[in-house]
C-alpha positions in Angstrom: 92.6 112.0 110.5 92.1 114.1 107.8 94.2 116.9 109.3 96.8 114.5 110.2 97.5 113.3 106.6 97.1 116.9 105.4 99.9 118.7 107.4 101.5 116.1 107.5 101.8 115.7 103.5 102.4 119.5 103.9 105.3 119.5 105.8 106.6 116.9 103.6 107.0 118.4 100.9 110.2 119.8 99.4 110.4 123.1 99.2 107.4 124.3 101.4 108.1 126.0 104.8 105.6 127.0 107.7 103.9 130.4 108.7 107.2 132.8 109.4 106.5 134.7 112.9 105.5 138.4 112.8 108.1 140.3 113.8 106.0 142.6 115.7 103.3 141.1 118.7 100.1 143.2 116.4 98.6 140.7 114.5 97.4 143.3 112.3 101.2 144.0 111.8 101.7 140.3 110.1 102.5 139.7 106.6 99.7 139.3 104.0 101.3 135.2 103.8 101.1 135.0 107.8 96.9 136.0 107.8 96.3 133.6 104.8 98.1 130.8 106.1 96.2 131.5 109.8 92.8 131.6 107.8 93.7 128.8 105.5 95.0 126.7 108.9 91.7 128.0 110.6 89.4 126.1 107.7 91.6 122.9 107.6 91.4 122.9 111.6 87.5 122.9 110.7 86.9 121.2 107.9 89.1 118.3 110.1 86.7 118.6 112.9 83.3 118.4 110.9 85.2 115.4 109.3 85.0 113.8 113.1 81.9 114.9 114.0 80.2 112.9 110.9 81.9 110.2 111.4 81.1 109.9 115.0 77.1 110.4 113.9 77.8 107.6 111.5 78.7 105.5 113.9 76.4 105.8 116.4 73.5 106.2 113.5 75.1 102.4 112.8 75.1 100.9 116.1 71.4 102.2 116.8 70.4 100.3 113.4 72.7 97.4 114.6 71.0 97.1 117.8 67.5 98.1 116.6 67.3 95.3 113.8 65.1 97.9 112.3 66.0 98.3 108.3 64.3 101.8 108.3 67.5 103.1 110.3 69.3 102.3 107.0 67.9 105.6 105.2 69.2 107.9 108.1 72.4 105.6 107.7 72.6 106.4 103.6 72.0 110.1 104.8 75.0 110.1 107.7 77.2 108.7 104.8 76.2 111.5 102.2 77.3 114.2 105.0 80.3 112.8 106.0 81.2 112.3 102.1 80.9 115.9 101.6 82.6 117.0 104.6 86.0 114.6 103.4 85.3 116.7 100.3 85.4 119.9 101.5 88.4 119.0 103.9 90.4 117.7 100.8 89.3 121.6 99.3 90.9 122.9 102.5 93.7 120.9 102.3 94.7 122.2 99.1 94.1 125.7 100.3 96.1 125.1 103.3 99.1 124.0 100.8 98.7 127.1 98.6 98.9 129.6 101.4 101.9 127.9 102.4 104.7 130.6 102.6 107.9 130.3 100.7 110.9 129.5 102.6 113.1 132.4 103.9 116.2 132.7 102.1 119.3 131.2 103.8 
């Protein structure tokens, strides 16, 4: 979801263009911009997916609580929210990364 809002706020915004194709099929031959928007894409791709993953542990960490009528299940619950709090963090990080390596439009 994350990733969604990202590239899509990305794409949105005036003046920004995505990656320009190498002209050549080396990727070692692509532009300095090309490799840092491929790495900076990588980590948002990542960060996106650890974003899921949490979220699916803190639901099921929820349901097993819900089910279990045990309050003891509400530490591991406080836990699962802490990790999927940092993970929205460092996929807002990556986000703004994503945006700088952005590279300028080509000229017209």
């Amino acid at each position: 979801m994350v990733f969604l809002v990202a590239w899509a706020l990305l794409w949105a915004a005036p003046g920004q263009a995505g990656p320009q194709a190498a002209t050549s099929s080396d990727p070692s031959a692509a532009a300095p911009d090309d490799r840092a928007w491929g790495v900076a894409t990588s980590r948002m791709l990542g960060a996106a997916g650890t974003v899921r993953d949490r979220a699916w542990r803190l639901r099921e960490g929820a349901q097993a609580v819900a089910q279990g009528g045990r309050v003891g299940g509400v530490s591991a619950m406080v836990a699962d929210v802490r990790e999927l709090d940092r993970a929205v963090v460092s996929a807002a990080l990556a986000a703004e990364v994503l945006a700088q390596a952005a590279p300028a439009p080509a000229a017209p």
